[in-house]
Every structure is written in C-alpha cells, then in structure tokens.
Phi, psi and omega in degrees: 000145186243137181144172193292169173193151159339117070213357155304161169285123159080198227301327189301303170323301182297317214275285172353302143333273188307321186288328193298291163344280225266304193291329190274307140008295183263026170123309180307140191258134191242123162212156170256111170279132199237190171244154168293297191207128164323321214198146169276146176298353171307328197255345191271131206262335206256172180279337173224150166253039147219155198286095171258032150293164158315117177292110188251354165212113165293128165241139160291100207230134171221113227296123148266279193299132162224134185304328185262348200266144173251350174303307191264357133323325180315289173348297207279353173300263184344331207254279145013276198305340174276291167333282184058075176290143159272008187203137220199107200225138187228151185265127169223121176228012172190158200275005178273011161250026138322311168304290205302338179247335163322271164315311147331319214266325191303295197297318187275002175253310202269329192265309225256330184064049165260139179263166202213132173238147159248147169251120172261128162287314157226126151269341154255156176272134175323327194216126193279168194195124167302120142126049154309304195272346162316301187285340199268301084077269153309332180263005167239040190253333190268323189310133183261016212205060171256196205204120195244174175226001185208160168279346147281000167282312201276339172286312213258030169261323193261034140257002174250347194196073191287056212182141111202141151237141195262189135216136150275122183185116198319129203290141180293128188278126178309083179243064185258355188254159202294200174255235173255152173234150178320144124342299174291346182286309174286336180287326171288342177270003164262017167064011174289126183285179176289134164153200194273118195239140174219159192234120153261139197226139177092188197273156188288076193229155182300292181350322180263021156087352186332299186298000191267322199261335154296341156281283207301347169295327182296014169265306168298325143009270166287358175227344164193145174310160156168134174244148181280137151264154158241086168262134138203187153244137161339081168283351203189137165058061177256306187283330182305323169284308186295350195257328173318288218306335184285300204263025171243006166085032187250024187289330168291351185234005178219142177226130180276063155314072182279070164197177187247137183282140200273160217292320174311325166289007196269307167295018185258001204238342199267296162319327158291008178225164156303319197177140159277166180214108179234135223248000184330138163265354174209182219161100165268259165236208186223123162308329202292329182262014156257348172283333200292317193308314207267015166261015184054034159242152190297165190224102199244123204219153170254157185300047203262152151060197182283006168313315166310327170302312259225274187269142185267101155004144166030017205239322192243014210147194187230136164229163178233178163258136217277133183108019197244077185284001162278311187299305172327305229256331189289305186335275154356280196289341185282327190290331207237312166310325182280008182064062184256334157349266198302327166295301177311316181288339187273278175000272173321335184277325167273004181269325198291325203298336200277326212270066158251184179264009159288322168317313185299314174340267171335300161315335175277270192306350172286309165311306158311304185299321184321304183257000000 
C-alpha cells in the first residue's frame, strides 16, 4: 500500500493501519510505502506532520516517498522492485499528490507489471485550487482499479474516467483508538462539568462548518443549556473563531481544545459527548462519523457529499442543510428534548456492523483474483 504510516499524523495513517491490520489478518504479506515528508512546510497549515502519540497498530512501513522530490520516486520504483508486490494499492485523497502517484504508479505498471488500485477518499478537494483537474486528471490516468466510498466520489470519478472499474464500499469505522469509557469517567478526566455536551472533532478548516455551528448557538441557548466541546487544531480562521465566540458571549458555553489530540485521548472527547456534530459545508465522505460510530454516538451532519450515506435521518442522527444555523440549532434542541440518545445509539450500534474492513479486504482481494 502506498499512503502515511506512523510517526505520520491523522486520519490516512490510522485508515492505513487498519486496513494493513486487517489484510494481514486474512493472510496477506502487507507492506507499506510511505512518505518522509506530505508537504513542504511552507504549505502545511499545522504545526507539526507528525504524530507524538502512541503508535497504536505496527505497520510494516518503510519512509520513501517525499511529494515533492522526484528523486525519491525513482527511489520507490527501486523499492517496488526489490518488494515485488502483486498488487499495489494507493490511498488517494487530494490531487497535490498526483505527480508523485502518477509517476509510481506509471513505473510499477509499464516496468514491473504490477497492477494498481486507488482507494479514493476524494477525487475533487474540498477547497479548489487552479490546475485541480489537470492533476486530478493525471493521477487517475493509471489506476487499473478503483475503490470509491460514497457515490459522490463515484460520481466525480466517471466524470474523469467513465471506463474506470470500480467497487463502492462503505467507508470502515475507526476502530483503531482505545476503548470506551463511562461518560462521567471521561467528563472527569477532561474536567468537564455535569449536563448536555455535544462534540466537534478534528482539524479546522472553513469548509468543515465551524462558524455555522458557533452561530447557531445562541439559538440553542434560549432553549436549553449545553456545551460545545471543539477539539482539533486550527488550519484556518483560529482569531475568527475566538472572536465569534467572544462577541456572541459563549465562553461559558463553548470549550476549546486548540490542538491535535493524540490518538490515546480521543476516546475521552467522543465518550464525554451525547452527539456529535458535524456542520460541513462541502463534503465526500468523513472519518469523524466513523470515529463517532465506533463510540455508538449519534451523529447530527448537513446533507452534503456522502454524508446522508452514513448518517440515517432520525435514525443514527439528524441530517440538515448546510449553512442553516437555524436548521443546526432546531436539530440540536430537537435531539435532547425528544429524549433521542438512547434510540439513536442502539441504531448506531446495529448500523454500525455494514461499515467493516472486511468488506474493504474483500474489495481488494476481488481485484487481486481478477488480475
């Protein structure tokens, strides 16, 4: 598999693990190519792109690749070529690694005769950028395979490649973090007091709604206590958010973790809440409601991208429409007045069962017999 591993950072790394996990499980000799380095720092919004958490699934990994270096593509050819995998599967989720996969992917198929899958996450980026579809365009010129997880990725893979064979299959619940703990267990150890805690997760970018859901509180307010936790860290609109929060008077009601939670703390921020909230304004799909999935809490998400896939209307959650801090704030007050927990969660607990990595497994090894 080519994509992050440990002592990288975030969501690619874990989904890499588990799947590595899972492949190795059913048999497979698993190896990972990985990167030295994502993005040069001029380009990375965050402070660091590594993980100073607990490595919590050993992966057979070895650091190659850097996106910008083409030396060390040479490299992973060479790396390919010692390894002599029979299949060759890349995690792809935004198009500044089109060269760089491009290129790998062109050398292990045309020298080596290795076949090649992308498992995509995204195929357009959340936040557009000139010469997307030129790169996006190229890195999908090679694959002979892919593996989509929502129908709008799938939508926006056959306006690039109406020939492309596929599999759909639902993104796998993060169960790579420790395990659950009581609510009161976790609210004492974040210091959080007793009442109704609702949760935003993950890194900050406008795209993922913050400011809609930091408006819509003083609506929620006026009809019930309650606090927001915000955990990630700030790619973007970090003095913009404290100042919302400041000139609408929510400091008693919104609580900031402004850092990225290392992987052993994540279940204390998921186990302390009632529901998650995810307020996206664009959107394929989200790990954050397969981390939420794999703590049984509801998931109230707007109807953007594959979300609607995920979360069930009234069932696992809510879903709204997005940029709607009215729509946001009736949800919200509707989940707690209407006593909706404890339904939504034995839901989540029976929903949760389709979203495994055996399935992703299987999708893989289908290809693999093929080719």
């Amino acid at each position: 598999m080519v994509g992050t591993a440990y002592p990288m950072r975030g969501g690619i790394a874990h989904y890499i693990a588990l799947l590595s996990r899972t492949l190795s499980d059913r048999g497979h000799d698993v190896r990972v190519l990985s990167f030295k380095r994502q993005y040069p720092s001029i380009l990375f919004p965050g402070k660091t792109q590594q993980d100073d958490g607990k490595e919590l699934i050993p992966v057979r990994a070895s650091a190659v690749l850097d996106s910008v270096n083409p030396l060390t593509w040479i490299r992973a050819f060479f790396w390919l070529k010692r390894v002599r995998p029979d299949l060759l599967v890349f995690k792809y989720w935004m198009p500044f690694f089109a060269p760089c996969y491009a290129s790998v992917a062109y050398l292990a198929r045309t020298l080596l005769r290795i076949p090649v899958a992308f498992l995509c996450d995204n195929i357009r980026p959340h936040e557009k950028k000139i010469g997307d579809s030129l790169l996006s365009d190229l890195a999908l010129r090679f694959p002979d395979f892919f593996i989509v997880q929502s129908r709008s990725v799938l939508n926006d893979l056959l306006d690039f490649r109406p020939d492309a064979a596929y599999r759909d299959v639902p993104h796998p619940v993060y169960e790579i973090f420790p395990a659950p703990a009581g609510k009161a267990e976790a609210r004492k150890r974040l210091g959080l007091p007793k009442g109704r805690v609702m949760l935003f997760f993950g890194y900050i970018r406008a795209y993922k709604g913050l400011s809609v859901l930091i408006d819509a509180m003083p609506s929620v307010l006026k009809r019930l206590s309650i606090r927001l936790l915000v955990c990630g860290e700030f790619y973007e609109g970090r003095s913009e958010t404290f100042e919302r929060i400041r000139s609408l008077e929510l400091e008693a009601h919104v609580t900031v973790f402004d850092r990225f939670i290392p992987n052993e703390a994540v279940a204390d921020f998921f186990c302390a809440s009632d529901v998650v909230v995810l307020p996206y304004l664009s959107a394929t799909q989200s790990g954050i409601v397969q981390v939420a999935y794999r703590y049984d809490k509801p998931v109230i998400a707007t109807g953007v991208g594959g979300l609607p896939e995920v979360v069930q209307d009234n069932r696992t959650g809510f879903i709204v429409p997005a940029g709607r801090p009215d729509a946001l704030a009736d949800a919200v007050v509707r989940f707690y007045e209407q006593k909706k927990e404890a339904e939504f969660v034995r839901n989540v607990k029976e929903e949760k069962k389709k979203f495994s990595w055996d399935r992703m497994a299987e999708a893989i090894e289908s290809f693999g017999r093929k080719v």
